[in-house]
TIVO-2410 file (N, C-alpha, C; in nm, 3 decimals):
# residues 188
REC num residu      c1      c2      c3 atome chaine
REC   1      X   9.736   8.511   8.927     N      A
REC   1      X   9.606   8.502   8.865    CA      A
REC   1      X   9.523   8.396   8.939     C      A
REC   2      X   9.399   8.424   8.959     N      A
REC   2      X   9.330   8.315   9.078    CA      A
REC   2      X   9.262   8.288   8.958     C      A
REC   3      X   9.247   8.113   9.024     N      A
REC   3      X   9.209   8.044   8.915    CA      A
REC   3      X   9.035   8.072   8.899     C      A
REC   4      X   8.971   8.066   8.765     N      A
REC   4      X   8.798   8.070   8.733    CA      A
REC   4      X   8.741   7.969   8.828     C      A
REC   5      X   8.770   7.852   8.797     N      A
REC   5      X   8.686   7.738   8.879    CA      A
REC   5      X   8.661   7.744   9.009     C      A
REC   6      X   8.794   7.822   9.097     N      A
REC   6      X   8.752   7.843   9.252    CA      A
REC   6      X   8.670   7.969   9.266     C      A
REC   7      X   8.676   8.046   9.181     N      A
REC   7      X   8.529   8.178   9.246    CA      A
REC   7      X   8.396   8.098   9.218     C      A
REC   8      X   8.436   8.045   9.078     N      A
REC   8      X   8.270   8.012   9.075    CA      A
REC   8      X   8.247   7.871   9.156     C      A
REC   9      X   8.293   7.793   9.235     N      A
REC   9      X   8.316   7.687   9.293    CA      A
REC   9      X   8.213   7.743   9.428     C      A
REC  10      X   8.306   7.848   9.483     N      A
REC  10      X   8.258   7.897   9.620    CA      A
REC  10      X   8.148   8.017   9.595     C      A
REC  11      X   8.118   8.114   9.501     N      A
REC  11      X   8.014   8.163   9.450    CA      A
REC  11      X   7.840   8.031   9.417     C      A
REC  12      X   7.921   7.926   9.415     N      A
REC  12      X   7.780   7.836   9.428    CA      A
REC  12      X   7.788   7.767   9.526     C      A
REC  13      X   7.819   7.758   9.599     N      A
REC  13      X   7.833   7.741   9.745    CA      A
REC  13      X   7.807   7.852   9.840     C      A
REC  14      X   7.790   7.922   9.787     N      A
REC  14      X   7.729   8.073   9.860    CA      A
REC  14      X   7.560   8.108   9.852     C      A
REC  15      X   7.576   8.067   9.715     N      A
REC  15      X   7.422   8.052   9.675    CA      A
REC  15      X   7.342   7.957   9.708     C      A
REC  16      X   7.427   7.820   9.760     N      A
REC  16      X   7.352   7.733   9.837    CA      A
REC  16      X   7.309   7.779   9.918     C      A
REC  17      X   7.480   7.812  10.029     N      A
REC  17      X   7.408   7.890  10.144    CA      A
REC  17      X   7.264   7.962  10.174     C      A
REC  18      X   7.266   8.046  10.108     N      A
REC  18      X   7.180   8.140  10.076    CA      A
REC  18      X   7.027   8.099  10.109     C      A
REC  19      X   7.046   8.022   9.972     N      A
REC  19      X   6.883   7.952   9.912    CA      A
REC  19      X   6.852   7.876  10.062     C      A
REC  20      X   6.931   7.797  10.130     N      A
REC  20      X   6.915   7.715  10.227    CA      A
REC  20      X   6.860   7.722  10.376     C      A
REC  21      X   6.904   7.874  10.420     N      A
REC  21      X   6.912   7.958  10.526    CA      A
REC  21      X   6.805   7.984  10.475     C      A
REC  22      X   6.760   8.104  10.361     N      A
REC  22      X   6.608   8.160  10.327    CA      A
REC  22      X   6.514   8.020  10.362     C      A
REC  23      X   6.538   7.899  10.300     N      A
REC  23      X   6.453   7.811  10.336    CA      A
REC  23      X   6.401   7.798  10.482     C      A
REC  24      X   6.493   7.820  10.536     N      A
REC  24      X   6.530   7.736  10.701    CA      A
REC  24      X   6.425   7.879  10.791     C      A
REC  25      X   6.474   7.995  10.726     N      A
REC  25      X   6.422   8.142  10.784    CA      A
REC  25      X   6.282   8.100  10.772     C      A
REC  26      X   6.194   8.041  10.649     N      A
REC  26      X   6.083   8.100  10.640    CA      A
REC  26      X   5.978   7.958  10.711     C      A
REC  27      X   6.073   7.863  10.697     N      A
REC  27      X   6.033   7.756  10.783    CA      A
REC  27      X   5.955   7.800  10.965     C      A
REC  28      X   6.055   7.848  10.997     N      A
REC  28      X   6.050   7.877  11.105    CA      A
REC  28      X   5.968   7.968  11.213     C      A
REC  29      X   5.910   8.039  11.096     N      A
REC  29      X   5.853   8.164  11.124    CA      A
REC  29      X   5.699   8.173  11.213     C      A
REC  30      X   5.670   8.227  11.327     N      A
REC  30      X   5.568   8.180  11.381    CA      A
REC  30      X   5.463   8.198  11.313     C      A
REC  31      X   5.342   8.096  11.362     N      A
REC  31      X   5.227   8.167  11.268    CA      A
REC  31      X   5.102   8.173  11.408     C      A
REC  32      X   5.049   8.210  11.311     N      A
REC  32      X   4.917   8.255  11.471    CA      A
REC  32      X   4.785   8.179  11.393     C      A
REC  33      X   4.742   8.084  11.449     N      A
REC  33      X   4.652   8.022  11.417    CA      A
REC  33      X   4.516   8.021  11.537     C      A
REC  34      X   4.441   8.066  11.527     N      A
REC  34      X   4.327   8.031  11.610    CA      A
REC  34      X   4.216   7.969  11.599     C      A
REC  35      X   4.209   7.836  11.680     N      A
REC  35      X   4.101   7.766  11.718    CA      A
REC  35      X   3.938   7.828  11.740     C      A
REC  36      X   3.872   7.769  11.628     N      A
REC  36      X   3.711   7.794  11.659    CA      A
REC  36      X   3.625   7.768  11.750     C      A
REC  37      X   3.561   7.838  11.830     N      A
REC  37      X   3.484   7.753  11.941    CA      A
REC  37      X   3.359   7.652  11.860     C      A
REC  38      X   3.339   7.570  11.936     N      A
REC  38      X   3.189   7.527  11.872    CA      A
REC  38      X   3.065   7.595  11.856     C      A
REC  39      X   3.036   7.550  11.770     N      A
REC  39      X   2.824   7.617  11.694    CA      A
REC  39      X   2.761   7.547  11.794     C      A
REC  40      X   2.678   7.606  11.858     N      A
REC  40      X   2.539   7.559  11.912    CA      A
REC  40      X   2.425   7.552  11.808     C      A
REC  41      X   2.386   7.426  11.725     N      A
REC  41      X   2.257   7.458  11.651    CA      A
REC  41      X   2.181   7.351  11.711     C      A
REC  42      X   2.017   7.399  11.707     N      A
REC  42      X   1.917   7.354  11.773    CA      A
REC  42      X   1.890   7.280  11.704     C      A
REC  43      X   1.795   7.156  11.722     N      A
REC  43      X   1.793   7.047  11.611    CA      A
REC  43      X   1.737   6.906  11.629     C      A
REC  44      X   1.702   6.856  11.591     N      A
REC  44      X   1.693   6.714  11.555    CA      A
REC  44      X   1.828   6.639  11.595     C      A
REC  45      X   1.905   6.562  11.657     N      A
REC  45      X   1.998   6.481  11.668    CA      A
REC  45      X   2.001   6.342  11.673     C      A
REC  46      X   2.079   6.292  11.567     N      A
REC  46      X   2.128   6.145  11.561    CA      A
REC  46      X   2.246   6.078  11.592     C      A
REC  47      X   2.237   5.960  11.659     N      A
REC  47      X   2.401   5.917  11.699    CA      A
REC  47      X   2.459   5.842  11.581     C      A
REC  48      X   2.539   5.843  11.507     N      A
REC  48      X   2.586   5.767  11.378    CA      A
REC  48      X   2.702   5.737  11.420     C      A
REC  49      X   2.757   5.604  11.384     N      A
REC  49      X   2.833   5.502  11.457    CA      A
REC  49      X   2.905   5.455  11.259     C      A
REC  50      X   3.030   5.506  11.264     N      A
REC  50      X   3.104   5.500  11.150    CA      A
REC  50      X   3.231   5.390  11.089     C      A
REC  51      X   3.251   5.310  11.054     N      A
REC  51      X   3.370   5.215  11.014    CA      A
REC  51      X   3.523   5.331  10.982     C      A
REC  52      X   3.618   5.296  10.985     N      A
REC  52      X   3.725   5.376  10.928    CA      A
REC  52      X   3.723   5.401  10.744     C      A
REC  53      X   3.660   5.296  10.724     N      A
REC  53      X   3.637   5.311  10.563    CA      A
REC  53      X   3.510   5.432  10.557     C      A
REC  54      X   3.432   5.425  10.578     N      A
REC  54      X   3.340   5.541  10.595    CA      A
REC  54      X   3.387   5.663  10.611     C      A
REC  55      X   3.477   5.671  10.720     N      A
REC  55      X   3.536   5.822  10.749    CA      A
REC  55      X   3.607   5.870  10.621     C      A
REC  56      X   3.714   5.778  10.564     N      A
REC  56      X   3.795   5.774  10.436    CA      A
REC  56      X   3.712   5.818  10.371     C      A
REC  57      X   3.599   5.783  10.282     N      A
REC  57      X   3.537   5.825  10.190    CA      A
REC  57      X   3.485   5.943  10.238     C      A
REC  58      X   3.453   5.960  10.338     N      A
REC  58      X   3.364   6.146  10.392    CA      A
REC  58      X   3.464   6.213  10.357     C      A
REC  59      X   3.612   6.179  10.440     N      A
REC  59      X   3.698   6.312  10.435    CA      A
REC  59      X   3.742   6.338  10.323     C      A
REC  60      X   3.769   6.261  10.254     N      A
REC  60      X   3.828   6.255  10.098    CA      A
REC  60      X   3.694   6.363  10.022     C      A
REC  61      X   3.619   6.316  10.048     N      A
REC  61      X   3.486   6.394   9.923    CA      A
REC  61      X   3.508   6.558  10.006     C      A
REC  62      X   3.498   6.538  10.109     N      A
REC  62      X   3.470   6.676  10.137    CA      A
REC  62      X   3.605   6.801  10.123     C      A
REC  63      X   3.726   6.692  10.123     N      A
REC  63      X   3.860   6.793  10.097    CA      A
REC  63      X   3.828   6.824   9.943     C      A
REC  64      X   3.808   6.746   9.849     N      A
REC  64      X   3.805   6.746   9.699    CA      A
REC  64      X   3.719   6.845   9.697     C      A
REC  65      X   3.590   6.876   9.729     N      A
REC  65      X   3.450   7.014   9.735    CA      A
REC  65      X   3.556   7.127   9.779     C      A
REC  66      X   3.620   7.130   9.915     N      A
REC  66      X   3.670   7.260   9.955    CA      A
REC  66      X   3.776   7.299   9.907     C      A
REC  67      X   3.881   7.188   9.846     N      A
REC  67      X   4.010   7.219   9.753    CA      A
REC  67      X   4.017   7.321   9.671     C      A
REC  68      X   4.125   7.439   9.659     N      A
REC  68      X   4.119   7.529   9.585    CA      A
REC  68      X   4.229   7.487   9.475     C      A
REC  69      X   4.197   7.481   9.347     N      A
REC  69      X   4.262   7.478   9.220    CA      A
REC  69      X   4.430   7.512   9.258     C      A
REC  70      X   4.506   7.458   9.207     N      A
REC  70      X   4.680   7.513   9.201    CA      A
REC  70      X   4.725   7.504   9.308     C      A
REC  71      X   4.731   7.415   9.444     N      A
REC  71      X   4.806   7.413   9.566    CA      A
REC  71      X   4.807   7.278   9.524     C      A
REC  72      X   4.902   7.247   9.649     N      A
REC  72      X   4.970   7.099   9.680    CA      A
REC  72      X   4.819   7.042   9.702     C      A
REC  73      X   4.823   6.921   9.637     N      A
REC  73      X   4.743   6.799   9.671    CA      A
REC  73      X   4.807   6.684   9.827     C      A
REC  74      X   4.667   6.694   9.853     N      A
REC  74      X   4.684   6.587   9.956    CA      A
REC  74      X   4.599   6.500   9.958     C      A
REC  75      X   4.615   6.381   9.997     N      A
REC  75      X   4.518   6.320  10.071    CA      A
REC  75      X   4.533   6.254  10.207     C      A
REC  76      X   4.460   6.202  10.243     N      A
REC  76      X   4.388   6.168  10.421    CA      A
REC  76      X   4.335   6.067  10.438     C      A
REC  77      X   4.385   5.940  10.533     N      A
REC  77      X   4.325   5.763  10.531    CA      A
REC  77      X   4.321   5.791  10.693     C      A
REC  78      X   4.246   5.752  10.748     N      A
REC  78      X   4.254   5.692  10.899    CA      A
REC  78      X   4.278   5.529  10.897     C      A
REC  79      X   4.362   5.450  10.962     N      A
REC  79      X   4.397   5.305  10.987    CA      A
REC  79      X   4.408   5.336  11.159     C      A
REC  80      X   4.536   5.293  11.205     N      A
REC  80      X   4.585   5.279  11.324    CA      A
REC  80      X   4.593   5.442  11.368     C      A
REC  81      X   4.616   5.511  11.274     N      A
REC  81      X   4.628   5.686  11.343    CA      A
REC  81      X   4.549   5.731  11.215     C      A
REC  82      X   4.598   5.875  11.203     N      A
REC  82      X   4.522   5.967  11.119    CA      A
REC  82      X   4.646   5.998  10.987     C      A
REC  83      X   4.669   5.970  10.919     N      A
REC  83      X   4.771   5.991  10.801    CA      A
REC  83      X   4.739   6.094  10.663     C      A
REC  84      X   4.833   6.139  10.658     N      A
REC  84      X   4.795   6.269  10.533    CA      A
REC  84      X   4.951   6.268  10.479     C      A
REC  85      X   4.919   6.222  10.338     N      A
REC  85      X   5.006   6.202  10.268    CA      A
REC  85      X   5.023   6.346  10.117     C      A
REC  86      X   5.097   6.382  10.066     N      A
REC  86      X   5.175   6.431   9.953    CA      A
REC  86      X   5.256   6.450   9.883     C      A
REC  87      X   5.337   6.557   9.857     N      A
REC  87      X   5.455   6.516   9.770    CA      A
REC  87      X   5.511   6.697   9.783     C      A
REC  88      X   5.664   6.656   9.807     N      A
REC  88      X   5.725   6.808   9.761    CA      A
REC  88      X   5.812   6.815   9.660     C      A
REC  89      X   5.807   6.887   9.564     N      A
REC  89      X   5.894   6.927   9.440    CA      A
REC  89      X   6.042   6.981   9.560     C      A
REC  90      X   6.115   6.935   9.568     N      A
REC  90      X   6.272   6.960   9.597    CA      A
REC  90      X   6.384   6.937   9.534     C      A
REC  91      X   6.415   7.010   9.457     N      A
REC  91      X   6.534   7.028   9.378    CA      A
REC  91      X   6.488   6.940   9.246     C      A
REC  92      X   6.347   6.998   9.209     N      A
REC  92      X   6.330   6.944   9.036    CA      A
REC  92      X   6.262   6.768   9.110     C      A
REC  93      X   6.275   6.733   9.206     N      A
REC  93      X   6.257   6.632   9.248    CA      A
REC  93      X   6.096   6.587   9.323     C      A
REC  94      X   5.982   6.512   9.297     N      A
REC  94      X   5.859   6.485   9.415    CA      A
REC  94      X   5.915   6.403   9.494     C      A
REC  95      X   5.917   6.429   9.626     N      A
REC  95      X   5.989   6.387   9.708    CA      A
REC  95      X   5.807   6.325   9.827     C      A
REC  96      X   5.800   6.205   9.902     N      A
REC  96      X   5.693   6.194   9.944    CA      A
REC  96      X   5.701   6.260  10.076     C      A
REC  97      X   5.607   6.292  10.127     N      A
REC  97      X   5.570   6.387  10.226    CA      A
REC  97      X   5.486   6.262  10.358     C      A
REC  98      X   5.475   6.174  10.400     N      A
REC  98      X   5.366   6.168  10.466    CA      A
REC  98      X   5.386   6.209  10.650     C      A
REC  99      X   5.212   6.196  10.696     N      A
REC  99      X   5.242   6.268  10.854    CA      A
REC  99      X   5.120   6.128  10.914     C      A
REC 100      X   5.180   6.126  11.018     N      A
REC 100      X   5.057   6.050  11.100    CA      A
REC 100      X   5.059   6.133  11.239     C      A
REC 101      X   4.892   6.088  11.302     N      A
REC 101      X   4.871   6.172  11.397    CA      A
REC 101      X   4.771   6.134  11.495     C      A
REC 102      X   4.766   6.101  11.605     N      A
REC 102      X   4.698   6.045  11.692    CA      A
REC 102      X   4.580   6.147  11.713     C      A
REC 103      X   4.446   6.118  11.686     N      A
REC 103      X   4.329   6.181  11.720    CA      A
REC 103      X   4.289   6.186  11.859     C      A
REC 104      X   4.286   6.324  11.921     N      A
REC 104      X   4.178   6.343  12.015    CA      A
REC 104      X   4.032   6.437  12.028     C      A
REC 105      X   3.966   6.384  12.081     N      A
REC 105      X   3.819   6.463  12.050    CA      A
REC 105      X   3.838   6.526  12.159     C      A
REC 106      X   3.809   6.678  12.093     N      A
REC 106      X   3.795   6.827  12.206    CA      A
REC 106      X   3.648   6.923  12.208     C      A
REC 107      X   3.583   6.903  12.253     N      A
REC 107      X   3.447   6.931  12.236    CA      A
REC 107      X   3.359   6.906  12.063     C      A
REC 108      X   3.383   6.813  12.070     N      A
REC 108      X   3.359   6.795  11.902    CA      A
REC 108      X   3.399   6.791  11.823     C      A
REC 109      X   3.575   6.824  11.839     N      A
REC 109      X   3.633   6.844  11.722    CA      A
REC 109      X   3.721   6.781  11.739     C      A
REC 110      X   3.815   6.782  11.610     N      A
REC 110      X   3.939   6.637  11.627    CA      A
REC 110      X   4.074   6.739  11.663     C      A
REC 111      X   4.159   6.688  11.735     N      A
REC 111      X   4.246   6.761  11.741    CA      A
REC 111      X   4.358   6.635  11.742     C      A
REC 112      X   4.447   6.680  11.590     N      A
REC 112      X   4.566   6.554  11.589    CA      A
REC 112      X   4.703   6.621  11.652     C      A
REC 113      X   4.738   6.501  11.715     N      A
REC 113      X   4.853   6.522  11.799    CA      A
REC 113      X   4.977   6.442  11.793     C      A
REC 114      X   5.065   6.426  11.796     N      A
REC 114      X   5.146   6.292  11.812    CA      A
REC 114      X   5.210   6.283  11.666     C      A
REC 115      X   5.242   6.385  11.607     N      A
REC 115      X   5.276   6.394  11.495    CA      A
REC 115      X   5.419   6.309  11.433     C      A
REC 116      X   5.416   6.189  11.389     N      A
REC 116      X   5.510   6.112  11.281    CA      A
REC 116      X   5.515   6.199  11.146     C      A
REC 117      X   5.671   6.251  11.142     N      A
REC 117      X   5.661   6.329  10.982    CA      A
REC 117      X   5.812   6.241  10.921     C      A
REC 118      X   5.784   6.197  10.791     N      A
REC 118      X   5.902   6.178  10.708    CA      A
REC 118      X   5.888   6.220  10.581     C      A
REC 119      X   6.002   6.304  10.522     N      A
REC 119      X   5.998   6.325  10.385    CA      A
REC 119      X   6.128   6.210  10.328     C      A
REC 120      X   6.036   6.174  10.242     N      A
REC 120      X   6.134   6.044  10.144    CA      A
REC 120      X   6.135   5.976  10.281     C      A
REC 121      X   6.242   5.934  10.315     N      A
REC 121      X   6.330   5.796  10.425    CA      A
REC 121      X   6.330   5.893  10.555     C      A
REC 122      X   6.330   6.018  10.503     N      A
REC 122      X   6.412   6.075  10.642    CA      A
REC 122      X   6.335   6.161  10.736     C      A
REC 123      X   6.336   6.193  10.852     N      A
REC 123      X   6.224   6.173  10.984    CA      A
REC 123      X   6.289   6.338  11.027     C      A
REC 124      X   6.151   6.401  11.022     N      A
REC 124      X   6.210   6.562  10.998    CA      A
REC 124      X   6.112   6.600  11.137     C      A
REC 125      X   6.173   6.719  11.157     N      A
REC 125      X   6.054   6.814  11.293    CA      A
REC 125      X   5.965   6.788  11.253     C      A
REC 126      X   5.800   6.814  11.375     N      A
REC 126      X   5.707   6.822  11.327    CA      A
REC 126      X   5.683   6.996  11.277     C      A
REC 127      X   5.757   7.079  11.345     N      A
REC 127      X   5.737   7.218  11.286    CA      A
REC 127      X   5.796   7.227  11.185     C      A
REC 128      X   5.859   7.174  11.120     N      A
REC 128      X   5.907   7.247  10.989    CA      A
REC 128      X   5.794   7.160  10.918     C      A
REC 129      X   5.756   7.079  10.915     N      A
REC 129      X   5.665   7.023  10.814    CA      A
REC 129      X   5.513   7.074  10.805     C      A
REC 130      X   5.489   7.109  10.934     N      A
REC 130      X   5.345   7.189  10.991    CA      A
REC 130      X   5.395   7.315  10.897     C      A
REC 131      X   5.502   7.403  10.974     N      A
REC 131      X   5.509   7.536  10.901    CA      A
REC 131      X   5.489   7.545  10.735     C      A
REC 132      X   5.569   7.417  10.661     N      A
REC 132      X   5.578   7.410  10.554    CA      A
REC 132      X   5.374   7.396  10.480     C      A
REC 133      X   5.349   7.300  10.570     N      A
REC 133      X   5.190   7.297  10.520    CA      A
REC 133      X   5.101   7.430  10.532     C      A
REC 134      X   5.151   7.499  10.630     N      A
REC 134      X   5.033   7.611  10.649    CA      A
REC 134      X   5.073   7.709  10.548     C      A
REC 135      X   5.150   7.723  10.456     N      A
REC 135      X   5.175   7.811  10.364    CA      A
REC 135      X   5.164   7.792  10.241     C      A
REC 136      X   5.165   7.628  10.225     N      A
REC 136      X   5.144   7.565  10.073    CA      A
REC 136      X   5.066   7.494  10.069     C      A
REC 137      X   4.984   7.450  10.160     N      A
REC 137      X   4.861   7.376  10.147    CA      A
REC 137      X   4.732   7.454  10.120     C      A
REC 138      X   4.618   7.442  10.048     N      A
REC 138      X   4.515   7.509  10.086    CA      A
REC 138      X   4.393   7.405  10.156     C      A
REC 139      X   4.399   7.459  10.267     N      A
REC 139      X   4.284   7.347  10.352    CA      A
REC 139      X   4.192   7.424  10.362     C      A
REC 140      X   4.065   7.331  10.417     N      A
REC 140      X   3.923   7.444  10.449    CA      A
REC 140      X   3.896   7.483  10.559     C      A
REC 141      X   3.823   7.546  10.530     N      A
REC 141      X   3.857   7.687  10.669    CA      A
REC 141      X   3.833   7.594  10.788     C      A
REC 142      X   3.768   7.508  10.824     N      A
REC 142      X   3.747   7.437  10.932    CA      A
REC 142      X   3.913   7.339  10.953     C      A
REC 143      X   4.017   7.373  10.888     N      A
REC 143      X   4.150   7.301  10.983    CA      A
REC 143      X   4.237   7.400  10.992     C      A
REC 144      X   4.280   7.405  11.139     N      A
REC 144      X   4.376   7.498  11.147    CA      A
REC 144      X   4.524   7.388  11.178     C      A
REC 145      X   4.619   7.446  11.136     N      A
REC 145      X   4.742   7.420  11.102    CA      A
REC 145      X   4.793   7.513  11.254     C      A
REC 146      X   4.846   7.410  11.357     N      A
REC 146      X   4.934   7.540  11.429    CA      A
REC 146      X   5.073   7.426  11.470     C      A
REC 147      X   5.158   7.477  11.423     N      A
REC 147      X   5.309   7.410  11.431    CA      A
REC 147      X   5.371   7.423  11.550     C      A
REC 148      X   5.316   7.592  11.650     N      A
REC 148      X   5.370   7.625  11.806    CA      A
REC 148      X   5.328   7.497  11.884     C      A
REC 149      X   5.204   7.395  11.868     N      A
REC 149      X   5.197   7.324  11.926    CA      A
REC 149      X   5.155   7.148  11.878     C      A
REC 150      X   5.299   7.165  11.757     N      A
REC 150      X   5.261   7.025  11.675    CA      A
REC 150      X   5.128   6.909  11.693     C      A
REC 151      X   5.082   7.035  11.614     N      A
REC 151      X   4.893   6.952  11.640    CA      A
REC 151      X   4.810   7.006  11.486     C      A
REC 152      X   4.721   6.949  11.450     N      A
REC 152      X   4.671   7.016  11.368    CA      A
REC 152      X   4.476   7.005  11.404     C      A
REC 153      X   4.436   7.108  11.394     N      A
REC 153      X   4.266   7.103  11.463    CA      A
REC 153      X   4.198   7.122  11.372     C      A
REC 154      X   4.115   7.010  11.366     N      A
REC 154      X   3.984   7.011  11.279    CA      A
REC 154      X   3.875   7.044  11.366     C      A
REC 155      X   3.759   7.153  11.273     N      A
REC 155      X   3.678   7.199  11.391    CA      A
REC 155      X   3.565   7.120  11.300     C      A
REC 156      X   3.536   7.013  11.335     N      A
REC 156      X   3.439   6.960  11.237    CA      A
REC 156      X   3.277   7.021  11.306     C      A
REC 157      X   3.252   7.078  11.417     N      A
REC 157      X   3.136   7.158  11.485    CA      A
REC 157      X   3.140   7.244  11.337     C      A
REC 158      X   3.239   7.307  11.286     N      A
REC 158      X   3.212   7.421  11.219    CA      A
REC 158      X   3.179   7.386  11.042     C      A
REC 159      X   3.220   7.236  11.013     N      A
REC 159      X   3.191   7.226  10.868    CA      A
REC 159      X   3.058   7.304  10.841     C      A
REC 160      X   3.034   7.293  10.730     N      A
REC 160      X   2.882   7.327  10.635    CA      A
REC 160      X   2.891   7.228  10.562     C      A
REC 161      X   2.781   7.126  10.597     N      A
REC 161      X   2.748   7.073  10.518    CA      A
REC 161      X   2.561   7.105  10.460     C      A
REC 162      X   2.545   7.003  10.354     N      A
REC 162      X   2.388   7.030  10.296    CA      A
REC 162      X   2.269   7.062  10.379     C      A
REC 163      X   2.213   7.149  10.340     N      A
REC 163      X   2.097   7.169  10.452    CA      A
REC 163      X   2.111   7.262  10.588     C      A
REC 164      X   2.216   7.294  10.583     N      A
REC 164      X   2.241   7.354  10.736    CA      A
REC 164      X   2.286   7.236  10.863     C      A
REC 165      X   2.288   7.100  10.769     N      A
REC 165      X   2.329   6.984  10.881    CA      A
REC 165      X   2.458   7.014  10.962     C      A
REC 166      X   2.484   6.971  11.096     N      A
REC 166      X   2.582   6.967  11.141    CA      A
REC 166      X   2.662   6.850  11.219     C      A
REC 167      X   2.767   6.848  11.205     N      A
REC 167      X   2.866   6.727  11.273    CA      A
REC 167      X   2.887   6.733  11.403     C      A
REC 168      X   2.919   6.622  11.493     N      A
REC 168      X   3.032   6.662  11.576    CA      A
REC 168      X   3.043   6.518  11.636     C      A
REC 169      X   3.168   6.504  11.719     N      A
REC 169      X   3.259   6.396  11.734    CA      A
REC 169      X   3.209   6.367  11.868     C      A
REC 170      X   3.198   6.222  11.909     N      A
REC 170      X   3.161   6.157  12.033    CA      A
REC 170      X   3.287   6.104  12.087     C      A
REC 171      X   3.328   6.038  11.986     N      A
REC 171      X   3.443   5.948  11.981    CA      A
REC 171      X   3.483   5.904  11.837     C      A
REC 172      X   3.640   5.895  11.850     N      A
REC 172      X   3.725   5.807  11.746    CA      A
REC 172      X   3.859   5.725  11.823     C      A
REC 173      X   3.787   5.618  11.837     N      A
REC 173      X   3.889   5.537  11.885    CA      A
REC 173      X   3.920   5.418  11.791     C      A
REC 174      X   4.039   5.470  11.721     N      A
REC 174      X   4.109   5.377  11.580    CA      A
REC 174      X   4.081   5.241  11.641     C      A
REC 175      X   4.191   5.234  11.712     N      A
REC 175      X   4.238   5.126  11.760    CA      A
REC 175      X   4.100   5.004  11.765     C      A
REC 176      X   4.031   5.022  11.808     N      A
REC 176      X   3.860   4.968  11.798    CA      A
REC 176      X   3.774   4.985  11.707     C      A
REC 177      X   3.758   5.079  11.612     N      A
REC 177      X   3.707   5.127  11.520    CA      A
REC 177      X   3.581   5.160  11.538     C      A
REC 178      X   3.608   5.202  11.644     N      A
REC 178      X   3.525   5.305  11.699    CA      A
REC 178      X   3.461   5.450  11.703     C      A
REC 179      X   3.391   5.465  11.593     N      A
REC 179      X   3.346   5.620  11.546    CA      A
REC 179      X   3.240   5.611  11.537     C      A
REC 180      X   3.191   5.744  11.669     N      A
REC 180      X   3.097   5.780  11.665    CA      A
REC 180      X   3.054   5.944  11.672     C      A
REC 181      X   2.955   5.983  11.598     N      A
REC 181      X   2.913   6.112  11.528    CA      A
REC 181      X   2.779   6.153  11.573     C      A
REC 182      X   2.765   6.280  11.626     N      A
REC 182      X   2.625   6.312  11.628    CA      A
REC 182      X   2.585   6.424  11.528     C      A
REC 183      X   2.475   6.375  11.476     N      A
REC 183      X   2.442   6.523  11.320    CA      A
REC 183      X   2.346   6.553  11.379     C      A
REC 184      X   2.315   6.723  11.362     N      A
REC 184      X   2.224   6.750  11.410    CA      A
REC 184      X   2.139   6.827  11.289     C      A
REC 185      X   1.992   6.778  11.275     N      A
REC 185      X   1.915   6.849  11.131    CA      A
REC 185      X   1.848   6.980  11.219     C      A
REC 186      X   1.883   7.071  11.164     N      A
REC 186      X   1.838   7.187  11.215    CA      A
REC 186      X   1.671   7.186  11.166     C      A
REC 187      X   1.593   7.245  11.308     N      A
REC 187      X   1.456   7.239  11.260    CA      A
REC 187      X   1.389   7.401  11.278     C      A
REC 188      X   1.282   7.412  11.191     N      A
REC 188      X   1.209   7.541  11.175    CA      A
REC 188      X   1.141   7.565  11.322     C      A
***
C-alpha cells in the first residue's frame, strides 16, 4: 500500500513545477514593441530649463491623467538615474519591485537604458522584469516597454498635452541637474 502523504507530497511539487515553468514561459515571450518617430509641429518655441523636482511633479501628474483604473500602480522620481518603483502580489505576498535607468536623449525623446532591477533584496534580469511590466502595467501610449533591448522609450515628441502644446528633450543630465526642454505653442 503506498503511503497518502507521498502522492500528495509529489502531486504538489508537480504543481509547483507547473505554476513555475508557466510563469517562466510567459515571462519570456517576445514582444514587438515599436518606437514612434517624432511630430514636426510648427510653432512658437521656448527653451525651459527644469530642476529634478520639477520633472517629479510633471511626470507623476501626467502618469496619474493617463493611468487606467485596475492595473499595477507605479510611480517615477528622477535623482542620480531615472527610478520607477511598485509592488508585486507573489504568493499572497507585495513584494517591492523597483528599476533604475540611465537616461538618454534620442531625438527628443528619453530613452532609459542601463537597467538596475530588484524585487524585494534580490537582483533579477532586466527582461523578465521589462516582460513582466509590459503585460501588467498600463502606461501611456507615449512609453514603449521593449525587454529585446533592456530599455524602456519615452516618446515625449508624442505626449498631448493642453492646447496642442508640445515637448521635447534638449538634455537631461542628472548628474548636474541639468534639464532642458523645448515646448513648442502651436500657432494659427
Amino acid at each position: 500500500m503506498k503511503k497518502p502523504w507521498k502522492i500528495a507530497f509529489f502531486t504538489l511539487v508537480m504543481i509547483h513545477v507547473v505554476i513555475i515553468g508557466g510563469l517562466f514561459f510567459f515571462l519570456m515571450q517576445p514582444s514587438e514593441s515599436t518606437i514612434p518617430e517624432p511630430k514636426a509641429t510648427k510653432g512658437a518655441t521656448f527653451l525651459i530649463h527644469a530642476a529634478k523636482e520639477d520633472v517629479n511633479a510633471f511626470m507623476n501628474d501626467y502618469i496619474q491623467k493617463k493611468k487606467k483604473k485596475g492595473t499595477l500602480s507605479y510611480r517615477v522620481w528622477v535623482n542620480d538615474r531615472v527610478y520607477i518603483a511598485s509592488e508585486i502580489e507573489l504568493f499572497g505576498r507585495n513584494i517591492p519591485l523597483t528599476m533604475s535607468f540611465l537616461p538618454n536623449v534620442v531625438n527628443g525623446d528619453i530613452e532609459l537604458l542601463d537597467p538596475d532591477l530588484s524585487l524585494g533584496g534580490l537582483h533579477i534580469p532586466a527582461r523578465y522584469a521589462l516582460n513582466y511590466l509590459q503585460t501588467h502595467v498600463s502606461l501611456p501610449d507615449d512609453v514603449v516597454i521593449d525587454p529585446n533591448h533592456n530599455r524602456i522609450y519615452v516618446a515625449v515628441t508624442h505626449m498631448r498635452l493642453k492646447n496642442g502644446y508640445r515637448l521635447s528633450v534638449q538634455s537631461f543630465d542628472l548628474a548636474h541637474d541639468n534639464i532642458a526642454l523645448t515646448l513648442t505653442i502651436p500657432t494659427k
